[in-house]
Structures are given as C-alpha cells and as structure tokens.
Short mmCIF file of the C-alpha atoms (twelve columns), coordinates in Angstrom:
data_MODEL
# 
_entry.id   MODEL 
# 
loop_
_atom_site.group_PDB 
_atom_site.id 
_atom_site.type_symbol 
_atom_site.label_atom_id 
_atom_site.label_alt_id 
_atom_site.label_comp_id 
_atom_site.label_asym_id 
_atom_site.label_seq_id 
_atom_site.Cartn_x 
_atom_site.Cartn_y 
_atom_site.Cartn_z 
_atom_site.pdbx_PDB_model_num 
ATOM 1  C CA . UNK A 1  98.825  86.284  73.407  1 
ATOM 2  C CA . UNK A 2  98.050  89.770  74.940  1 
ATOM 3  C CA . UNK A 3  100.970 92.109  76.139  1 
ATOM 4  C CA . UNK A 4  101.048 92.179  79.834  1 
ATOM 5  C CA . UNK A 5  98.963  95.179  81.360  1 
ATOM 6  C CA . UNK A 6  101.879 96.593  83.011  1 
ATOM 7  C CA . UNK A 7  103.887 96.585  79.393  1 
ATOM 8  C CA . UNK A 8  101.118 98.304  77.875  1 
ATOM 9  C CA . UNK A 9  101.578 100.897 80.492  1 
ATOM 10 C CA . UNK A 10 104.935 101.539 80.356  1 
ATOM 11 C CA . UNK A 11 104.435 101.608 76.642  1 
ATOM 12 C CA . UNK A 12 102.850 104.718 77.175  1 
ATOM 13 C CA . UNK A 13 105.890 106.726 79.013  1 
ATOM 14 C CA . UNK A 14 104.258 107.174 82.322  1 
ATOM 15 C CA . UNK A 15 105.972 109.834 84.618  1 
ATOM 16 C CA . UNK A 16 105.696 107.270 87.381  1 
ATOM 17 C CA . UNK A 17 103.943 104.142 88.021  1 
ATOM 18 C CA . UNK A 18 103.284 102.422 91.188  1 
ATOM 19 C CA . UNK A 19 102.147 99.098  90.815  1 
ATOM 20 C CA . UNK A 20 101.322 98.527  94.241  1 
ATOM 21 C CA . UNK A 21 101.753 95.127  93.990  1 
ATOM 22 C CA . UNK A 22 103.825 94.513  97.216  1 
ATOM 23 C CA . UNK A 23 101.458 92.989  99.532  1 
ATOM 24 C CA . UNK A 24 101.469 89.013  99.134  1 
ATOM 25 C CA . UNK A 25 98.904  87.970  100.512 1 
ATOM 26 C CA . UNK A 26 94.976  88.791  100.239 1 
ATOM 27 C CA . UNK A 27 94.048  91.931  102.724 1 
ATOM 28 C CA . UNK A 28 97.697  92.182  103.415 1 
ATOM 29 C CA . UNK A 29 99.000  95.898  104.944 1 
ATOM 30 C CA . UNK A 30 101.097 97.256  102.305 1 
ATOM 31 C CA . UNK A 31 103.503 99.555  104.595 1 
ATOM 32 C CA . UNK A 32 106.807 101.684 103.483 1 
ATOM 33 C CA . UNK A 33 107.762 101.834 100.048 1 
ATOM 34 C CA . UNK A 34 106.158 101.620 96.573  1 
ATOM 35 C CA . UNK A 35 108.548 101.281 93.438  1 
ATOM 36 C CA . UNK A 36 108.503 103.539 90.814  1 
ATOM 37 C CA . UNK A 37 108.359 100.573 87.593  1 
ATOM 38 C CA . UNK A 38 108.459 103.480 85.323  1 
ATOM 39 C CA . UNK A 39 111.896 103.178 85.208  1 
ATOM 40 C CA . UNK A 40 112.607 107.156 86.497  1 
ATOM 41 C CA . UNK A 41 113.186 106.370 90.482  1 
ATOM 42 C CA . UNK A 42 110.009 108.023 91.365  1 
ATOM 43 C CA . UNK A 43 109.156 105.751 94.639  1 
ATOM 44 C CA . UNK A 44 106.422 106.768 96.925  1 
ATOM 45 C CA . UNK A 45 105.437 106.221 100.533 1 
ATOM 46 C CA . UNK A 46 102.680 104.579 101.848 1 
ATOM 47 C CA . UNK A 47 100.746 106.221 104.693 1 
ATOM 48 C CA . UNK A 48 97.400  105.368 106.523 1 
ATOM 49 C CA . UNK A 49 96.320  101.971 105.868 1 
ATOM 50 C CA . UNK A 50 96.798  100.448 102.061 1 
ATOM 51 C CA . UNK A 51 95.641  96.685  101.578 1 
ATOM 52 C CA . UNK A 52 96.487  93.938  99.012  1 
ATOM 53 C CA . UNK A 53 93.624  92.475  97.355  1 
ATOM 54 C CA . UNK A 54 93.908  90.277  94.273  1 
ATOM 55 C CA . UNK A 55 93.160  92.389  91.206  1 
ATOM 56 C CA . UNK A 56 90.713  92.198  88.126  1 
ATOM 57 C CA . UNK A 57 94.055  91.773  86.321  1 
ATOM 58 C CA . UNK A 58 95.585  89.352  88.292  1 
ATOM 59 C CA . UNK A 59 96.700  85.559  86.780  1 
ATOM 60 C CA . UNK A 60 97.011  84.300  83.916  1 
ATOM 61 C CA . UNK A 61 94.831  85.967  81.754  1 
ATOM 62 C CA . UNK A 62 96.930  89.420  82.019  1 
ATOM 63 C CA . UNK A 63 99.932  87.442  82.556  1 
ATOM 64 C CA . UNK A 64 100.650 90.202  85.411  1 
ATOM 65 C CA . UNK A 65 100.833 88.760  88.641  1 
ATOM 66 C CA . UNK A 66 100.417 92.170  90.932  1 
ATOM 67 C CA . UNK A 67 97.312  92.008  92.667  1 
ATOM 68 C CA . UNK A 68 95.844  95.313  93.181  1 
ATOM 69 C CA . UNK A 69 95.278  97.927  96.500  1 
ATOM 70 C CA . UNK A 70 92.532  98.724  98.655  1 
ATOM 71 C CA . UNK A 71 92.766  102.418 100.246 1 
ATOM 72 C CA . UNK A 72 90.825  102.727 103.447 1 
ATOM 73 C CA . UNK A 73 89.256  106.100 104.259 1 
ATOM 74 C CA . UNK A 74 93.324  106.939 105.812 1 
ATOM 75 C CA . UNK A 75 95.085  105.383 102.711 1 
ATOM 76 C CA . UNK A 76 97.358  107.415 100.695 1 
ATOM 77 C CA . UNK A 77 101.232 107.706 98.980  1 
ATOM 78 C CA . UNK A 78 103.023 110.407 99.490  1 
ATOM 79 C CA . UNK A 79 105.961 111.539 96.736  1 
ATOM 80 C CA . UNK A 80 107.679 114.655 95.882  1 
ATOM 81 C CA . UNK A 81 106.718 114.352 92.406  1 
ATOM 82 C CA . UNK A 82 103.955 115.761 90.864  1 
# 
C-alpha cells in the first residue's frame, strides 16, 4: 500500500507544514489557526478568506483524509517564520 502523502512529506524534514486540512466541510471558511504537522510548533494564521474543498488527495486512495484549501483573491497565512 502507498505511504500516506502527508508521511512522505514529513519524510522529507519540512521546516513547517500546514496541512490546511481544518475545514470539514466542502467550501467551508477555514478561520484562526493552522497547525504546524511538521512537528517544530510553526502554526500560522489565517487571514482573508481560505476555503475547504476536498482535495486530489483526499480518501482512500492517499489514505490522507485532509481535504485541501481554496485561497480567494484576500486569502493568505501569516507566520513569523520564514
């Protein structure tokens, strides 16, 4: 069976990663918060609008069950990392 995408990533030592996999349902506002899942606290902040939609990797076939984000023309996250 394939790794899941988000192992695969994390495999890889990212600085950060935001999954942006909080909204639950289809079109949903994603608002406050995104979690660092590299493991190093790196959370970011959602500003402007940020929408769930489900992903190209979403179900079974990635075995990753985030969905992924649609950015309107105000969508951004903010973090103090670079």
């Amino acid at each position: 069976m394939p790794a899941r995408y988000s192992d695969v990533i994390r495999a890889d030592s990212p600085s950060l990663y935001w999954r942006l996999g909080e909204g639950a349902q289809d079109r949903a506002a994603i608002t406050g918060t995104v979690r660092d899942a590299s493991g190093n606290g790196r959370d970011g902040t959602i500003a402007g609008t940020v929408r769930s939609l489900p992903g190209c990797l979403h179900g079974a076939a990635s075995r990753d069950m985030d969905g992924s984000a649609w950015f309107e023309a105000s969508g951004y996250v903010t973090s103090g990392y670079s």
